[in-house]
C-alpha positions in Angstrom: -57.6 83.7 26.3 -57.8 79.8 25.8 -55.5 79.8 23.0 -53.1 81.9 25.6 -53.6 79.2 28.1 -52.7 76.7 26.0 -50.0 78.3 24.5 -48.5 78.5 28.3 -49.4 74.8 28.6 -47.7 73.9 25.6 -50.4 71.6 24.0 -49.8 74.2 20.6 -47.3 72.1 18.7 -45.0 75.1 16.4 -45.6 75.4 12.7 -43.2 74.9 10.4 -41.5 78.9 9.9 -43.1 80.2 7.1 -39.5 81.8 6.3 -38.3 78.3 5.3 -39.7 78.7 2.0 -38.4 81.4 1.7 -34.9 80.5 2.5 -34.7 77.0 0.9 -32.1 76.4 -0.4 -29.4 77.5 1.7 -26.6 75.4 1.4 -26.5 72.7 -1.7 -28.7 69.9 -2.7 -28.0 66.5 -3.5 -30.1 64.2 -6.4 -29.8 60.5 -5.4 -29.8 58.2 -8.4 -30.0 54.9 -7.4 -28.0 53.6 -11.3 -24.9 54.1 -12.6 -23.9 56.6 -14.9 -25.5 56.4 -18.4 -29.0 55.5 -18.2 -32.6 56.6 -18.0 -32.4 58.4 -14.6 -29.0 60.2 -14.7 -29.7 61.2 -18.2 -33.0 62.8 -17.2 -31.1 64.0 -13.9 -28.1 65.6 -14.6 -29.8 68.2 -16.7 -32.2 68.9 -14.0 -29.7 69.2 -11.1 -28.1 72.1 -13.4 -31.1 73.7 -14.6 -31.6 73.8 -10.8 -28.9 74.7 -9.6 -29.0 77.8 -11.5 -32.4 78.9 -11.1 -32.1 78.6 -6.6 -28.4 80.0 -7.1 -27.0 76.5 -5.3 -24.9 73.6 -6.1 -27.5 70.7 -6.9 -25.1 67.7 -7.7 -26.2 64.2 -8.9 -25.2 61.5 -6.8 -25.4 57.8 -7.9 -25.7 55.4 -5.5 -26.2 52.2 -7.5 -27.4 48.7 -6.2 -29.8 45.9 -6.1 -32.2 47.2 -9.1 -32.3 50.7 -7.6 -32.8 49.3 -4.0 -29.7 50.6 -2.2 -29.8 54.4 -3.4 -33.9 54.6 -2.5 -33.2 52.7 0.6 -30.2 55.9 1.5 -32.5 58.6 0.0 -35.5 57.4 2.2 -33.6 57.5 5.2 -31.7 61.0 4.8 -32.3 63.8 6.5 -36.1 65.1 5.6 -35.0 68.8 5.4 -34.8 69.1 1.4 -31.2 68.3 0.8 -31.2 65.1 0.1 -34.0 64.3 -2.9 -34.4 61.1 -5.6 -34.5 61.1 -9.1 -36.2 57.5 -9.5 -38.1 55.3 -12.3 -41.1 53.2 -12.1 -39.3 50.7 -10.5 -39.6 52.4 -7.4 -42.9 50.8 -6.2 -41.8 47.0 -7.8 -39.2 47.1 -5.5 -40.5 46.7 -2.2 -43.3 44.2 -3.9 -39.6 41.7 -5.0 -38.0 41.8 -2.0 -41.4 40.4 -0.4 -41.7 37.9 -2.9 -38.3 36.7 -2.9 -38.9 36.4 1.3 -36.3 39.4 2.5 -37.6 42.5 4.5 -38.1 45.6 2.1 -34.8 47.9 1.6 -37.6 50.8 2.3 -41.2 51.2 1.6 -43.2 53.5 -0.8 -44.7 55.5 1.7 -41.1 56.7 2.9 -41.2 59.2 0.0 -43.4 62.6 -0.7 -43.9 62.4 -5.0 -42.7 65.9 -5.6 -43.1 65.8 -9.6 -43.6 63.3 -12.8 -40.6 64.3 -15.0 -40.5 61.9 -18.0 -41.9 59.0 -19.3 -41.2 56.8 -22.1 -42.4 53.3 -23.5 -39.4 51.0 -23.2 -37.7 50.0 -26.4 -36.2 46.2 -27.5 -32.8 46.3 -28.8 -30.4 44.2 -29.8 -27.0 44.0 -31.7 -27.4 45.7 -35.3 -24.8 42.9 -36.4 -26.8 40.3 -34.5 -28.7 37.6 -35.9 -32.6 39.2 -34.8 -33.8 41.2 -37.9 -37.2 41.4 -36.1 -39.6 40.7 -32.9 -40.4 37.8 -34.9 -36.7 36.6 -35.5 -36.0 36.9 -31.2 -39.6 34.9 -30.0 -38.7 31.8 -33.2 -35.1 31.5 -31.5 -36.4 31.9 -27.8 -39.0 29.1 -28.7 -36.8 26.8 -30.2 -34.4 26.6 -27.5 -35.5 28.2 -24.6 -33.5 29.6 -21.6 -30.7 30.3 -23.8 -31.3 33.7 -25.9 -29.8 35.7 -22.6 -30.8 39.5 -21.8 -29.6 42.3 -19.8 -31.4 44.2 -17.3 -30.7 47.0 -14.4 -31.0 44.8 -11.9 -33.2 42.0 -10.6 -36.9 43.1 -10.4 -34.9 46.7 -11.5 -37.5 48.6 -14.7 -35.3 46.8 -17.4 -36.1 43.4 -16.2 -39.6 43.9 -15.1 -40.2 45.0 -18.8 -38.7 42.3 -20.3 -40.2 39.5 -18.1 -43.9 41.2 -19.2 -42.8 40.7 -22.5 -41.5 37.1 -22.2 -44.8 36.2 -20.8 -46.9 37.7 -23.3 -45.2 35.8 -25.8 -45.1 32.4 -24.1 -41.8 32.5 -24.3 -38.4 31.6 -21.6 -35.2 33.6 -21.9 -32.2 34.0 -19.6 -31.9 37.0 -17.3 -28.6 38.7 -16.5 -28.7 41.8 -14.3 -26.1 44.5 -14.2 -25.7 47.5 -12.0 -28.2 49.7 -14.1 -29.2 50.7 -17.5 -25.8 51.9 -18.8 -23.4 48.8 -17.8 -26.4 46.8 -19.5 -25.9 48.9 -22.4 -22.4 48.9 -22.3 -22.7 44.4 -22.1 -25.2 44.5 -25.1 -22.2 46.1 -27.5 -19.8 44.1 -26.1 -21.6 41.3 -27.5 -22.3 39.5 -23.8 -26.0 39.6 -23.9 -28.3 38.9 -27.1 -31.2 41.8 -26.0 -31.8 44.4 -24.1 -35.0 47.0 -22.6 -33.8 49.9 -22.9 -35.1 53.7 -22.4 -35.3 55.1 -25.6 -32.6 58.4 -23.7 -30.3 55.4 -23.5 -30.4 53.6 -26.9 -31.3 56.1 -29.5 -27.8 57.3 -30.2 -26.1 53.7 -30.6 -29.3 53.1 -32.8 -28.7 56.2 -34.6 -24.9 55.3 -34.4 -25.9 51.7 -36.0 -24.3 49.7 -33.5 -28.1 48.5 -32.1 -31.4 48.0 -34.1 -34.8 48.4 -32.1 -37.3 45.4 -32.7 -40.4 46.6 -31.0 -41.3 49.8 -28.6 -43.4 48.3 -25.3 -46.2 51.2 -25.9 -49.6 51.5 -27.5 -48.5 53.2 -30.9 -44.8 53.5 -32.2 -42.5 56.6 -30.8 -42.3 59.6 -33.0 -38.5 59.3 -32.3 -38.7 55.7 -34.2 -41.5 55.7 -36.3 -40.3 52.8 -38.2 -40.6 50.4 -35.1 -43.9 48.9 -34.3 -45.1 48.7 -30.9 -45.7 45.0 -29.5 -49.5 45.6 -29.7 -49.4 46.3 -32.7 -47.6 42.7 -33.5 -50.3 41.2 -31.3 -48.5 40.9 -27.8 -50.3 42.4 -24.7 -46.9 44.1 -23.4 -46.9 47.8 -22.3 -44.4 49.8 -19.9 -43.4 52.8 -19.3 -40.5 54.1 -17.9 -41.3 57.2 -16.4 -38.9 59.3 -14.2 -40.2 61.0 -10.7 -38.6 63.6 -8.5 -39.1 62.1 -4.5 -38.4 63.7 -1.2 -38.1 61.8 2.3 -41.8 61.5 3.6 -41.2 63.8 6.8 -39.9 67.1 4.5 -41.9 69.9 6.1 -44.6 71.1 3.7 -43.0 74.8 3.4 -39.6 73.0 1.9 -42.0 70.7 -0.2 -43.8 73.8 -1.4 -40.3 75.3 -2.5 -39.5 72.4 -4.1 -42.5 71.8 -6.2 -42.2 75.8 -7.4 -38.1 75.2 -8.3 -39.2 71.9 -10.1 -42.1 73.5 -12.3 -39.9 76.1 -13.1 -37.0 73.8 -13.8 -39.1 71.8 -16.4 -41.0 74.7 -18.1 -37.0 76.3 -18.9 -35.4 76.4 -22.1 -32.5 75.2 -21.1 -33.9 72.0 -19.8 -36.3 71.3 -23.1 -33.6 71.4 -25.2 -31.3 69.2 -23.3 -34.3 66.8 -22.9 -35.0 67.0 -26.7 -31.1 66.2 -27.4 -32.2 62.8 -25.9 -35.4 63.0 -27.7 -36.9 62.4 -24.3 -40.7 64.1 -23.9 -41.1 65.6 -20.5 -44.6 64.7 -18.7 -44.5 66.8 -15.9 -46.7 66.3 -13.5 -47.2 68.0 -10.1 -47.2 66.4 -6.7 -51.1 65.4 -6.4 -51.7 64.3 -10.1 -48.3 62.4 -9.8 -49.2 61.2 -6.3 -52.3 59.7 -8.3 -50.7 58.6 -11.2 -48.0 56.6 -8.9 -50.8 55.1 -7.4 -52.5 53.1 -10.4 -48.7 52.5 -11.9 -47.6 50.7 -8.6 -50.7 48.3 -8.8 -50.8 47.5 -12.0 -46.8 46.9 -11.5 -47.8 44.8 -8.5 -50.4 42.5 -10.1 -47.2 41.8 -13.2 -44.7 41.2 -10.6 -46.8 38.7 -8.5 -47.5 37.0 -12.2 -44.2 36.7 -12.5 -43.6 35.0 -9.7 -40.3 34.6 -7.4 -37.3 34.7 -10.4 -34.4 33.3 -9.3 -31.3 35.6 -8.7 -28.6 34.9 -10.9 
């Protein structure tokens, strides 16, 4: 009787329609990457729209939408529609973001909390490259020239505060030393500069570099991890040469914060899917890129402890200037 009476009142807000799980997806799905072409986050992307795709029986297209270090895409994704149809494949830089543009005095392009983590999908220790006709043979080689004249050994980056720079900028620090920052629009135009011989060094996901290293047009100094990669055994890690420098870059699967829990449910059941298919490993191990999957609450977790300990580097770091 009272829930009749407040039914008539109409103090009983609707559920979402349990047949929305059901019916997601309907029409097709679009997979915001906030880069250009070419690096860490379209490469993990593009074979996860497809994989996608043909597991819901929908178009799920990749759409970049680069700018600002990742800002502009994230900024568009967490302001779509929050019905599941418009989703972001993003990188740890996700939570530095919204740290910089405090830091360097503008409002945030979008905050954190405008997202719902739907999955961890990779993650990978950062790799230093450089020119394989350049003059670095080593780690060693790059911090002895930075040293003796500092400011002028330039790198390349995604973006300003973007994962590339952020990684580098931990590493500069840990060795004491000053180098030059030039951003691009994301990881492949950086990559594309480095081989044209316009920057000296680059961080770079190991997705992105391994086939020009393979190729011999780039040589890998030092991985940013605890041990060395099984992809690249013969590289040491820059603990292991004595500097206190780790990052990952990690890719994560995001949906707008408001998606009704029915469509998030959907989409954490097509994801877990997606990753454990065959199809997906092996395009993943053409990259040699491990997947980490991680569903929603353990990657809601493991966001959390990444974004601080991003947060405490970035405030190091200080306000960089934006060249």
């Amino acid at each position: 009787m009272k829930r009749r009476r407040l039914l008539a009142a109409g103090l009983i807000l609707p559920s979402w329609p349990a047949i929305a799980q059901d019916t997601y997806p309907s029409k097709p799905v679009q997979i915001f990457v906030p880069f250009p072409p070419g690096g860490v986050a379209d490469i993990t992307a593009r074979p996860l729209a497809h994989v996608m795709g043909r597991l819901v029986r929908q178009s799920v297209v990749v759409v970049n939408r680069p700018g600002a270090g990742g800002s502009v895409g994230a900024a568009q994704a967490a302001r779509a529609a929050p019905d599941g149809y418009t989703l972001l494949l993003a990188l740890s830089s996700i939570s530095v973001l919204p740290v910089a543009d405090r830091l360097q005095g503008r409002p945030a392009a979008y905050e954190l909390d405008q997202f719902a983590p739907l999955a961890l999908i990779t993650a990978d220790p950062t790799v230093l490259v450089v020119r394989a006709d350049g003059p670095y043979k080593t780690l060693e080689d790059l911090v002895a020239a930075a040293k003796a004249k500092p400011g002028t050994i330039n790198y390349g980056s995604s973006g300003v505060y973007g994962t590339l720079h952020v990684a580098m900028e931990i590493f500069a620090h840990a060795a004491g030393i000053k180098m030059f920052h030039i951003p691009y629009q994301g990881g492949g135009p950086a990559v594309a500069a480095l081989l044209g011989g316009q920057i000296d060094a680059l961080a770079s996901g190991p997705a992105a570099a391994i086939g020009q290293i393979k190729a011999g047009k780039m040589r890998a100094l030092a991985v940013w991890g605890d041990k060395r990669l099984a992809a690249m055994p013969d590289v040491p890690s820059m603990r292991e040469l004595g500097y206190d420098a780790t990052f990952f870059i990690w890719s994560g699967l995001f949906a707008p914060a408001a998606t009704p829990p029915p469509i998030l449910a959907a989409l954490r059941d097509i994801v877990k899917r997606t990753v454990e298919d065959a199809e997906f490993k092996e395009a993943m191990d053409k990259v040699e890129t491990p997947i980490a999957y991680l569903d929603a609450p353990a990657f809601k977790s493991f966001l959390d402890r990444d974004a601080e300990r991003l947060k405490a580097a970035v405030e190091r770091i200080g306000k960089v200037p934006e060249n």
